[in-house]
C-alpha positions in Angstrom: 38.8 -2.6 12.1 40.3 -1.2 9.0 39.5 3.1 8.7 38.4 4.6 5.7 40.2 5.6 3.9 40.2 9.6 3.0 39.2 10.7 -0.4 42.2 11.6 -2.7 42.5 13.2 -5.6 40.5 11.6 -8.0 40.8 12.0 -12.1 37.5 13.0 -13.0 35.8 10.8 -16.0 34.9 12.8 -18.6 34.7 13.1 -22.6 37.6 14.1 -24.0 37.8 15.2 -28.0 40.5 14.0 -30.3 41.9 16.8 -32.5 40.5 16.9 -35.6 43.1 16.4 -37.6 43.9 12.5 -36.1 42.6 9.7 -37.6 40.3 7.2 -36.7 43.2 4.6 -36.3 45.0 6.5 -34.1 42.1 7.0 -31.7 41.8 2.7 -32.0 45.1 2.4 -30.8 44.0 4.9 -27.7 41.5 2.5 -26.8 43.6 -0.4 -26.9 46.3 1.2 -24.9 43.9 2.0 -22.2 42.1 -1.2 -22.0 45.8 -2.7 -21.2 46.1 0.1 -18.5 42.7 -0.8 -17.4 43.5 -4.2 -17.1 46.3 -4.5 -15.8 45.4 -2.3 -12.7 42.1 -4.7 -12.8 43.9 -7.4 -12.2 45.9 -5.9 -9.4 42.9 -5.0 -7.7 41.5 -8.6 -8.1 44.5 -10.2 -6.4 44.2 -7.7 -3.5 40.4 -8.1 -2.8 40.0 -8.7 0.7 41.6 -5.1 1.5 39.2 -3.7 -1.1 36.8 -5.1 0.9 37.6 -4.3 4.0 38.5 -0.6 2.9 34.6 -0.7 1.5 32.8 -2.4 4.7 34.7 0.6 6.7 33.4 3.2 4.3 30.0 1.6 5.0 30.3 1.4 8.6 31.1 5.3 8.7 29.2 6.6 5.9 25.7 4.6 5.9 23.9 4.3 9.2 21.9 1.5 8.0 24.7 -0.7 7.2 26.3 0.3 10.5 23.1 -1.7 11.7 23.6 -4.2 9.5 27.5 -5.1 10.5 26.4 -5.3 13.8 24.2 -8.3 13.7 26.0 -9.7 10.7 29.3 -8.9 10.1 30.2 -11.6 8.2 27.5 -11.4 6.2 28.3 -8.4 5.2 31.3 -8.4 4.5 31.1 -12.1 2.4 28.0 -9.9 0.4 30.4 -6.8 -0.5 33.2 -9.1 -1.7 31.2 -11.1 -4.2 29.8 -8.1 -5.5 33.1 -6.3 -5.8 35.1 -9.7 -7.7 31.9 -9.7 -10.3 33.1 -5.5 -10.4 36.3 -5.8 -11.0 35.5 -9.3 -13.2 33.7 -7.7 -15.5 36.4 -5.1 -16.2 38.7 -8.0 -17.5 35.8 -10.1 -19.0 32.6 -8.0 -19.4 30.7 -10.9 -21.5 32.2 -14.1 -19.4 31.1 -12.6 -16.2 28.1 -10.3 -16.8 25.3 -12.9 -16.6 26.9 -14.1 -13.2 27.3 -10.8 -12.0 23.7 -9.7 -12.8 22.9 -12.6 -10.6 24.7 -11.6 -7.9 23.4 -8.2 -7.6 19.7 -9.4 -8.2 20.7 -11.9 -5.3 21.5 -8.8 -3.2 18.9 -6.7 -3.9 16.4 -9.2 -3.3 18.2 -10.2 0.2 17.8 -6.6 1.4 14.4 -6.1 0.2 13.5 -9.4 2.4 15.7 -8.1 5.5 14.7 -4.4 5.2 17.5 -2.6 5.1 16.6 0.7 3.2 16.6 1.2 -0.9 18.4 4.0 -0.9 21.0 2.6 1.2 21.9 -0.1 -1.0 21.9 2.0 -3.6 24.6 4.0 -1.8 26.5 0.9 -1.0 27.0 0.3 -4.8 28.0 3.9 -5.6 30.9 3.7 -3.2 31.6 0.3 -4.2 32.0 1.7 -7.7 34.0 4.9 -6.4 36.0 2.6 -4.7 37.0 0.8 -7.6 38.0 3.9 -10.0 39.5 5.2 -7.0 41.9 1.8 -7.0 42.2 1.7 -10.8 43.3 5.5 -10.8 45.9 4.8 -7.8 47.4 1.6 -9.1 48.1 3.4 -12.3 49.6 6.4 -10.3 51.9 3.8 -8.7 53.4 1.8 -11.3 52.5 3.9 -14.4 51.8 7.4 -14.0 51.8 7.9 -17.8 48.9 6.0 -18.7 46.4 7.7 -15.7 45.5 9.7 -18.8 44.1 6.8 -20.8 42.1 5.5 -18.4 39.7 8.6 -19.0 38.8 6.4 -22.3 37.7 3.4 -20.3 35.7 5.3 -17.4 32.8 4.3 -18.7 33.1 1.0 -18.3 33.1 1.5 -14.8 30.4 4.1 -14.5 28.4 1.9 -16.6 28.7 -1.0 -15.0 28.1 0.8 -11.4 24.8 2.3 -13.3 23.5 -1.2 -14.6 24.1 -2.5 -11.4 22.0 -0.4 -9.4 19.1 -0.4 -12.1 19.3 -4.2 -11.6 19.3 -3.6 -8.2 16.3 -1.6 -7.4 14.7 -3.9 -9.5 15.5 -7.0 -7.8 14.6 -5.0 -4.3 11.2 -2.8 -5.5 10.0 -6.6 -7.5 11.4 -8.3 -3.8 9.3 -5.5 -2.1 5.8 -6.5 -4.1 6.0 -10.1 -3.2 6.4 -9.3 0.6 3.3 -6.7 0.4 1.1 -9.1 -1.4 2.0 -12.2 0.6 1.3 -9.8 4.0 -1.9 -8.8 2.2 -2.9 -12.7 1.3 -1.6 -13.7 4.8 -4.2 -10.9 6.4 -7.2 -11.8 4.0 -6.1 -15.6 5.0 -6.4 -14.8 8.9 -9.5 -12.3 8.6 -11.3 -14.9 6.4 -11.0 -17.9 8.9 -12.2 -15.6 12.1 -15.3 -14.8 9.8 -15.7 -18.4 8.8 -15.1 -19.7 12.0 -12.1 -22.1 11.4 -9.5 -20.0 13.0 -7.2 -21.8 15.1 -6.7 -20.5 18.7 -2.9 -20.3 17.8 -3.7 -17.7 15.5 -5.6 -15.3 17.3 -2.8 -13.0 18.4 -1.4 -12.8 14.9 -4.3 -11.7 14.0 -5.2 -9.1 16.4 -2.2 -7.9 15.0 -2.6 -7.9 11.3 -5.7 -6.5 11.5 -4.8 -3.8 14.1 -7.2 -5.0 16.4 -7.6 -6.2 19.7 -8.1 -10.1 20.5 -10.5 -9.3 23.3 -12.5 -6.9 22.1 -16.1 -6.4 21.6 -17.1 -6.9 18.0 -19.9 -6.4 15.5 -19.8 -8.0 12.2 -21.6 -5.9 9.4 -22.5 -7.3 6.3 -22.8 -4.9 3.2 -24.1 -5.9 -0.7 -24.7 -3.5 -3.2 -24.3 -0.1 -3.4 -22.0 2.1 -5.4 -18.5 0.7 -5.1 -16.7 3.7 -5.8 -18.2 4.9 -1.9 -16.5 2.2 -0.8 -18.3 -0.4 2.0 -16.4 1.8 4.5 -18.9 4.6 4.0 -21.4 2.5 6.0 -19.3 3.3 9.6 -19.3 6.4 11.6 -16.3 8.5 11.1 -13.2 7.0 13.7 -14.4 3.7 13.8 -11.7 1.1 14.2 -12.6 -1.7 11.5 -10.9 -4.2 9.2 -13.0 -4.6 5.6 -13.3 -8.1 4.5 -13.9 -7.9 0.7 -15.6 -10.9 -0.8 -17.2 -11.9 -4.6 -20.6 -10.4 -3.4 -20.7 -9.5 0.2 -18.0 -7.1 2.2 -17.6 -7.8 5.5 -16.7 -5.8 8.1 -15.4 -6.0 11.5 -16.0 -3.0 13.8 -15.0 -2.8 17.5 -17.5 -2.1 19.3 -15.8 -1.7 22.9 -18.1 1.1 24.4 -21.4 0.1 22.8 -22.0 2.7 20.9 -23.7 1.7 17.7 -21.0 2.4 15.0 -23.0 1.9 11.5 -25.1 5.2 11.1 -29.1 4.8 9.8 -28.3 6.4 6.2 -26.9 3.6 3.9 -24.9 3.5 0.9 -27.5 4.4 -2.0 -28.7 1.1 -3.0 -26.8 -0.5 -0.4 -28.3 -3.4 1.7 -26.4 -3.5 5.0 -27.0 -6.3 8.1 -25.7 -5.7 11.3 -25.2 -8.2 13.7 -25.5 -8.7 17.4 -22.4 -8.0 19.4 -20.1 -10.6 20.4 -17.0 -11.0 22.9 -13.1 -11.6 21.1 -12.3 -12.6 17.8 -12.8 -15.9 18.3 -16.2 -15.3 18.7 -16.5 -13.8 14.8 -17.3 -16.4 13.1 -20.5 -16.7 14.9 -20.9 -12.7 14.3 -20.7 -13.0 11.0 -23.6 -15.6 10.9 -25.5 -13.0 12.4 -24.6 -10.3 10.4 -25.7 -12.9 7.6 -29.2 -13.1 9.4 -29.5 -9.3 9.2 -28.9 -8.9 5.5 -31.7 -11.9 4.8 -33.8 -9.2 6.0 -32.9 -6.2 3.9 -35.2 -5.2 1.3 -33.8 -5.9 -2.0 -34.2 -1.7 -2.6 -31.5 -1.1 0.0 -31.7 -0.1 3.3 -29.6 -1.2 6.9 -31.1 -3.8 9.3 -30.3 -4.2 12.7 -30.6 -7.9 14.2 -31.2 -7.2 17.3 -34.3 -4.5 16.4 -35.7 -7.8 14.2 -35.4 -11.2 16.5 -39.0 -12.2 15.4 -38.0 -12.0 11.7 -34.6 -13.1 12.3 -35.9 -16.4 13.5 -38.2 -17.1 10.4 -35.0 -17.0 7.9 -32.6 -18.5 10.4 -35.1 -21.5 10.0 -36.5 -21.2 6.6 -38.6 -24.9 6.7 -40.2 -24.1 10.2 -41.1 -21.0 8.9 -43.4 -22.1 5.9 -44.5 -24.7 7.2 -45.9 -21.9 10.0 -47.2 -19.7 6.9 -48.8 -22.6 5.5 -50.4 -23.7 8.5 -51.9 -20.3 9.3 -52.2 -19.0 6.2 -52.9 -21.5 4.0 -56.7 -21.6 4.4 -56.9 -18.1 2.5 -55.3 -20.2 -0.8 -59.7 -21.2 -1.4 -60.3 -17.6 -2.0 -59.6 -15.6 -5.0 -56.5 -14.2 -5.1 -56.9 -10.4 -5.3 -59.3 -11.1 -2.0 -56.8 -13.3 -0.6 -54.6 -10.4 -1.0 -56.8 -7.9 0.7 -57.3 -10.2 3.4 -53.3 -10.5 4.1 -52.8 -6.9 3.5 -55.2 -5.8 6.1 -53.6 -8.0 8.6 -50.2 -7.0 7.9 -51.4 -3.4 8.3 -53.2 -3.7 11.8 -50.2 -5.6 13.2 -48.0 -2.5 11.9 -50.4 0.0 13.3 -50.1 -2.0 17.0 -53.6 -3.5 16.8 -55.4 -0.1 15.8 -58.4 -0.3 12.9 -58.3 3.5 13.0 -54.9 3.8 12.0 -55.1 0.8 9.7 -58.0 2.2 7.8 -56.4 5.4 7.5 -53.4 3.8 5.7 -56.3 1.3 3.6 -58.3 4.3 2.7 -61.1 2.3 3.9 -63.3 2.7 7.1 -61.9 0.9 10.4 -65.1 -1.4 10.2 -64.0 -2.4 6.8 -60.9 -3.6 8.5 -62.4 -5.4 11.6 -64.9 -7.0 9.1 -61.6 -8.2 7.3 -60.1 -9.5 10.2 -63.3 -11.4 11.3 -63.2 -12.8 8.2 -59.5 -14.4 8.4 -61.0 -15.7 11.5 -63.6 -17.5 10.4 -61.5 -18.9 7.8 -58.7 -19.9 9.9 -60.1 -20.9 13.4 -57.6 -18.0 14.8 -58.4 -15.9 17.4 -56.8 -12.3 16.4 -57.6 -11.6 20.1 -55.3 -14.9 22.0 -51.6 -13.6 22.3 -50.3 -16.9 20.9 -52.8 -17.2 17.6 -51.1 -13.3 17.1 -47.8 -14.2 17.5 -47.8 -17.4 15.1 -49.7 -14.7 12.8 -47.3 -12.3 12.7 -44.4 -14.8 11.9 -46.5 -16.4 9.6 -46.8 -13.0 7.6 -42.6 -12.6 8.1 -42.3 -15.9 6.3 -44.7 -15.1 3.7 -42.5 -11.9 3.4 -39.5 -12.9 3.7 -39.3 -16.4 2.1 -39.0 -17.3 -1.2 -42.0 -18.8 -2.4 
């Protein structure tokens, strides 16, 4: 392994002012007797590129840890990488417009390989630095050797070098921060990929503990699916779970989804929605690969929500649940019980239905109902006799009530 090599004196780059009293073609003739100095150390350093590059991989090894890394596992990969890029260098100091566009490829090339291996910016960004210190460092010493004279002129072509080096490592970080987009967004696109499919139901078995680990979540867990619409979006659908709630958000053209573990039981979406929100909360179910079916259920849940906002809870709403879930069974129900009230007129229709839907939410009590009716509790047990008669129901046989009260939730909940 070749050692790097200590730093020597090295002739600064810098401006240096012509006297004022020389003339603009003796300054031309400066320039052209560096660019010879210049190129013929260039061309020296060309033909002995593979020490250049060895004397650069060394400088890496013991100056940049993550390149130290990187030589490990691919030595030669390295070292074929810092050799291209030092030819296109060098290259470009003999032929700046021949080789530019293929040495602007090269370094894009690197920057983007980097980016997609993960080796840090700012290391690569130190790897071209030396590179170009190497190479002034070379250009000043092959002038030292065989032309001490001219070391002076090279301070007119300096910044070719330093420009160059600068260009390169612009170029660079763009290649590598444009490399570093891609990589987020198609990690981004991969997750919304995996997350959608456990939602819809289509994920593969195969794909479950990639999953669990794109979405930081276990693949055994205990999950809830919660279903939010509405709502102001600048609270963000996150607002809807209790503080330290492990979740991954779903976001979709009308309806956010989100899945919240659920290991302990604990009931992790709080009572107070999102203002204006409409929020469905599903029944509990085991692993992701069970999601698909919590997310029908979460589904169920929001059906139920009034359009004003509000969070429903499946499991405190079966009866209901079961008159969306089967929205043809469920009016034909409503017609069946409730259809005889279509003879009356419809404001006395309405009282009818009103009244009923009251006494069922009062548990069966005409006090309580009247109370809320700002009526007497005879007026409502006259009411009820009356639906009675109409129907052939008996308000007092456990099945007639039952088949009424989903009847109502149909007439409720059901477009009609």
């Amino acid at each position: 392994m070749h050692q790097a090599v200590r730093p020597r004196t090295v002739l600064r780059p810098g401006p240096t002012p012509a006297p004022r009293t020389r003339p603009p073609r003796v300054r031309s003739l400066i320039d052209a007797d560096a660019l010879r100095a210049l190129h013929r150390a260039a061309r020296v350093l060309l033909a002995d590129l593979p020490q250049l590059t060895d004397r650069l991989v060394a400088v890496l090894q013991e100056q940049e840890p993550a390149y130290r890394a990187a030589l490990e596992s691919d030595p030669a990969g390295i070292w074929q990488e810092v050799h291209r890029s030092l030819r296109h260098s060098v290259s470009s100091l003999l032929d700046p417009r021949g080789t530019r566009d293929a040495a602007r490829r090269c370094s894009w090339r690197i920057g983007t390989t980097r980016a997609e291996q993960g080796l840090p910016l700012d290391a690569l960004l130190h790897a071209f630095r030396l590179g170009g210190s190497l190479v002034w460092q070379g250009l000043v010493d092959e002038t030292c050797r065989t032309a001490p004279e001219d070391v002076r002129l090279l301070v007119h072509v300096a910044s070719d070098v330093w420009d160059f080096v600068d260009e390169h490592c612009t170029l660079v970080a763009d290649a590598y921060r444009q490399t570093e987009r891609q990589l987020a967004w198609r990690r981004d696109n991969r997750v919304r990929l995996l997350a959608a499919a456990l939602l819809d139901g289509t994920s593969r078995i195969a794909d479950l503990p990639e999953a669990a680990q794109a979405l930081d979540l276990p693949e055994h867990g205990r999950y809830v699916v919660v279903a939010v619409e509405g709502g102001d979006p600048a609270d963000g659908a996150r607002a809807v779970l209790a503080p330290g709630t492990r979740a991954y958000w779903h976001p979709g053209a009308e309806t956010d989804y989100g899945i919240v573990l659920a290991e302990d039981g604990a009931d992790a979406v709080p009572d107070a929605p999102l203002p204006g929100a409409r929020v469905g909360v599903g029944g509990a179910v085991e692993g992701l690969a069970a999601l698909g079916e919590a997310r029908r259920l979460a589904d169920t849940a929001l059906r139920l929500c009034p359009a004003t906002g509000g969070t429903v809870r499946l499991t405190e709403h079966l009866p209901e649940a079961l008159v969306v879930s089967s929205p043809d069974l469920g009016a034909a129900l409503a017609d069946r019980l409730l259809g005889p009230l279509a003879g009356l007129e419809p404001a006395d229709a309405e009282v009818l239905l009103d009244t009923l839907a009251t006494w069922l939410a009062c548990d069966g009590s005409a006090q309580r109902a009247g109370r809320r009716l700002y009526c007497h509790r005879n007026t409502v047990l006259n009411r009820l006799r009356r639906y009675e008669q109409l129907t052939g129901r008996s308000l007092s046989r456990p099945s007639d009530l039952v088949e009424v009260a989903l009847a109502l939730a149909a007439r409720r909940l059901l477009p009609r």
